[in-house]
C-alpha positions as CSV (number, residue, x, y, z in Angstrom):
1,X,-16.1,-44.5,11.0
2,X,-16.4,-42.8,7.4
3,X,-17.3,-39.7,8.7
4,X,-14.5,-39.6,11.0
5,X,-12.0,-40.6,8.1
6,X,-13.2,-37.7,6.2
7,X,-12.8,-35.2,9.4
8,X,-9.2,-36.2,9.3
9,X,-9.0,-35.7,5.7
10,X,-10.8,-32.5,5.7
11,X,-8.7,-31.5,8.7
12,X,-5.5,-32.4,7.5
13,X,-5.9,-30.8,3.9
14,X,-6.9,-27.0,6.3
15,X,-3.9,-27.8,8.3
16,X,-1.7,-28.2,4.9
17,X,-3.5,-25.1,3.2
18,X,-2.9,-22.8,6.7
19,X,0.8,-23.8,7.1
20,X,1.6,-24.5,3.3
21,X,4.9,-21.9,3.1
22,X,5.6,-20.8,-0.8
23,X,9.1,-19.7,-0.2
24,X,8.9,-17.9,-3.8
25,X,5.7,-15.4,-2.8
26,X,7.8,-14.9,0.4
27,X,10.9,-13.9,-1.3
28,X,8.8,-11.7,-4.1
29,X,7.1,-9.6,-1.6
30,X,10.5,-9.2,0.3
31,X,12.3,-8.1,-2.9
32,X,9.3,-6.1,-4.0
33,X,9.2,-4.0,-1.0
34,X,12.8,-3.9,-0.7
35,X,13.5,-1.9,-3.9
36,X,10.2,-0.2,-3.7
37,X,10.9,1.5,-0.2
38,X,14.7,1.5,-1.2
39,X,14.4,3.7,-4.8
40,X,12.2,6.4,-2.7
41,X,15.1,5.8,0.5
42,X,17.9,6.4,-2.2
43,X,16.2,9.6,-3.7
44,X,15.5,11.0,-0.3
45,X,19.5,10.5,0.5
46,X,20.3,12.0,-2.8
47,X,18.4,15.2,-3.0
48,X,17.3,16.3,0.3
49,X,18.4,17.1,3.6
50,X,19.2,13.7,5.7
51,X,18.2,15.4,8.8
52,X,14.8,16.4,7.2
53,X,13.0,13.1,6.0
54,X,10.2,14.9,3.5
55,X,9.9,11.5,1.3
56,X,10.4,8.8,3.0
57,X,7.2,9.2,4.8
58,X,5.7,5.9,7.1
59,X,2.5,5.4,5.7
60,X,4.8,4.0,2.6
61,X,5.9,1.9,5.4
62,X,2.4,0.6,5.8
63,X,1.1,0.6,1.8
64,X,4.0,-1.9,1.1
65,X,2.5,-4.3,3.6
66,X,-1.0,-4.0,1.4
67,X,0.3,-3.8,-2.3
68,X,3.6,-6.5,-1.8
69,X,2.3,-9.0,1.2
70,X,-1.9,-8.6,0.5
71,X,-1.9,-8.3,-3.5
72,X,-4.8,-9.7,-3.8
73,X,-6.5,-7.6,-1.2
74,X,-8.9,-5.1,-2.4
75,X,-7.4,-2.1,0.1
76,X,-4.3,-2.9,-2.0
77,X,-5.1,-2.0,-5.7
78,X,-3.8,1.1,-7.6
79,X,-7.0,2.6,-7.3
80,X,-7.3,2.6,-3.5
81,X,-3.9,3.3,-3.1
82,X,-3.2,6.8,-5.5
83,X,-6.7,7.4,-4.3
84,X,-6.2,6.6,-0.4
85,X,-3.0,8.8,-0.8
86,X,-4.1,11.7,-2.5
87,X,-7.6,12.2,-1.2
88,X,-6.2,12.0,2.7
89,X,-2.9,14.4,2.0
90,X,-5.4,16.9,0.6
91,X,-7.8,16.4,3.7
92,X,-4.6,16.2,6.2
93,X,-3.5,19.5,4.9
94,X,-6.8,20.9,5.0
95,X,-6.9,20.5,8.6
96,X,-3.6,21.7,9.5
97,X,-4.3,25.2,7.5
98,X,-7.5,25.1,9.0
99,X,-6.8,24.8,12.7
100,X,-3.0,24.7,12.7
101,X,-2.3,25.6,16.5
102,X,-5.1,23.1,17.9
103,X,-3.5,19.6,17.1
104,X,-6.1,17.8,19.4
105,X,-8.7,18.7,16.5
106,X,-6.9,19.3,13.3
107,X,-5.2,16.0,13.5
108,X,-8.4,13.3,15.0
109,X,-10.1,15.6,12.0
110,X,-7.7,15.2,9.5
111,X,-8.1,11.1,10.1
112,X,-11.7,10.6,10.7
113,X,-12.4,12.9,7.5
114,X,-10.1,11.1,5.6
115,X,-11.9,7.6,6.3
116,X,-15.1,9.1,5.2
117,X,-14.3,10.6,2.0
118,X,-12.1,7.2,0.9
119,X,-15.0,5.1,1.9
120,X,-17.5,7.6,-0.1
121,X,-15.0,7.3,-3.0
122,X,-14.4,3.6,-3.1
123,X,-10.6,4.3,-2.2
124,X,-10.4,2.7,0.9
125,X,-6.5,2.5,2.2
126,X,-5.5,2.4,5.5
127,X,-2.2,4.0,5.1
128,X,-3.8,7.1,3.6
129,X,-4.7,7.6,7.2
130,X,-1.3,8.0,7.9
131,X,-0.5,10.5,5.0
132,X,-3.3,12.2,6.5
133,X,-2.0,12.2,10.2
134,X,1.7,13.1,8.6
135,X,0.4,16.4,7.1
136,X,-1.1,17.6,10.4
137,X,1.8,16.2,12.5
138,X,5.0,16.0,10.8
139,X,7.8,18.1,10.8
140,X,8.3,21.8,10.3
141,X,9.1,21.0,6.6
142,X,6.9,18.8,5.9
143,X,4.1,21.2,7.3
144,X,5.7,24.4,4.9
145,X,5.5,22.5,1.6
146,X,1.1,22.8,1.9
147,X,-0.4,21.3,-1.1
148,X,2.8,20.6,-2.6
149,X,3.1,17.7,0.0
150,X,0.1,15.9,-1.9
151,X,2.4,15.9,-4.9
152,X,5.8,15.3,-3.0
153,X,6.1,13.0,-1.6
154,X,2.7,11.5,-1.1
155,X,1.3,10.7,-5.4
156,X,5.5,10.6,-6.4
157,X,5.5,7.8,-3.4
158,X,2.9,6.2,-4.4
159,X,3.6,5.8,-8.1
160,X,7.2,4.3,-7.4
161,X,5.7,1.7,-4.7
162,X,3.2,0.9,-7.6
163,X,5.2,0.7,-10.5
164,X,7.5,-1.8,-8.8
165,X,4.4,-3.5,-7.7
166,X,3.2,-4.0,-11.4
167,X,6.7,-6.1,-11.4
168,X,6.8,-8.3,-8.8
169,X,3.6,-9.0,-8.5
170,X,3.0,-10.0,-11.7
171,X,6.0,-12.4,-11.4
172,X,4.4,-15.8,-9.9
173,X,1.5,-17.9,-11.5
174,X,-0.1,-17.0,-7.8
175,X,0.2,-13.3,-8.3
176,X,-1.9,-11.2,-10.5
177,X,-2.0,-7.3,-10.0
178,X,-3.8,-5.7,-10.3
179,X,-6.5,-8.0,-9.4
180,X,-8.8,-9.4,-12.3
181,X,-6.9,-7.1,-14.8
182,X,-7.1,-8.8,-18.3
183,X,-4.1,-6.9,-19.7
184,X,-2.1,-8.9,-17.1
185,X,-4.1,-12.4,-18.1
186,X,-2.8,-11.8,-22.0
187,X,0.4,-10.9,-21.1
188,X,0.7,-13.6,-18.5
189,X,-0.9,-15.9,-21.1
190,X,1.8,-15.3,-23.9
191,X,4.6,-15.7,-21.5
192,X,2.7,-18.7,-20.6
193,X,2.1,-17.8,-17.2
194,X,-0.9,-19.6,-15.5
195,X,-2.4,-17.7,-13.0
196,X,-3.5,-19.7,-9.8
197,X,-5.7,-18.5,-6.9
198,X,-3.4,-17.7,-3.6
199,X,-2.8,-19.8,-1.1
């Protein structure tokens, strides 16, 4: 009878942790996205072309997910993220100057590569597969700016999605980014900010 009281118990307290729903981690990675996707949005509408979207590129799309839902993930840090960015723009242009008219190998080439030379690096980011696909397949424009596409968008991107990462993720006792960073624990600690392990 004990050992089925404390199946209950155990089973009830997994139950609780798998549906527990912290409104305020919901509503932080909602905002953070939002203005992260929404300053590079607004500088695209301001500067360039509307009919030729060069910045707001979708692998952002996809890094948000990682650095505002997954903080704690380790595909989500700074590190992987500039470094997952940069490395597969470089590759993904590579392949496109390299064999520009054969799309069935520059662009399975420019991916593959990419996921080799983050996972040599320690930068592994799944959207950097993306930026790599992007630069092989994306428009004409984004195809003329060559290496400067590494710089612009991709690493100018990057940095806004991560500065308002350093934010909002830093905002909740459940949120630490990056992860196991002790200039976030003192600051956190003189704001008197305890920081919890996620749910």
């Amino acid at each position: 009878m004990s050992k089925i009281k404390r199946s209950i118990r155990i089973s009830k307290y997994i139950i609780y942790k798998e549906t527990f729903v912290n409104y305020k981690e919901y509503f932080l990675s909602f905002l953070g996205s939002f203005i992260g996707i929404g300053i590079i949005a607004l500088l695209q509408s301001l500067f360039l072309n509307e009919f030729e979207n060069i910045f707001l590129i979708g692998s952002f799309g996809a890094s948000s997910v990682l650095i505002y839902g997954a903080v704690q993930s380790p595909l989500a840090q700074p590190r992987n993220v500039i470094g997952g960015h940069i490395l597969s723009a470089i590759i993904g242009v590579s392949s496109f100057k390299f064999l520009p008219e054969i799309i069935w190998v520059s662009a399975p080439l420019a991916v593959s590569m990419s996921i080799i030379i983050m996972q040599f690096t320690k930068t592994l980011h799944p959207p950097g597969g993306a930026s790599a696909l992007i630069a092989v397949t994306g428009s004409a424009k984004i195809k003329t700016l060559g290496f400067l596409y590494v710089i612009f968008p991709v690493l100018t991107g990057s940095l806004i999605l991560l500065c308002v990462a350093f934010i909002f993720n830093n905002c909740s006792s459940y949120r630490e980014y990056p992860r196991n960073n002790k200039v976030v624990k003192k600051i956190k600690s003189k704001l008197n900010i305890t920081t919890k392990p996620p749910n």
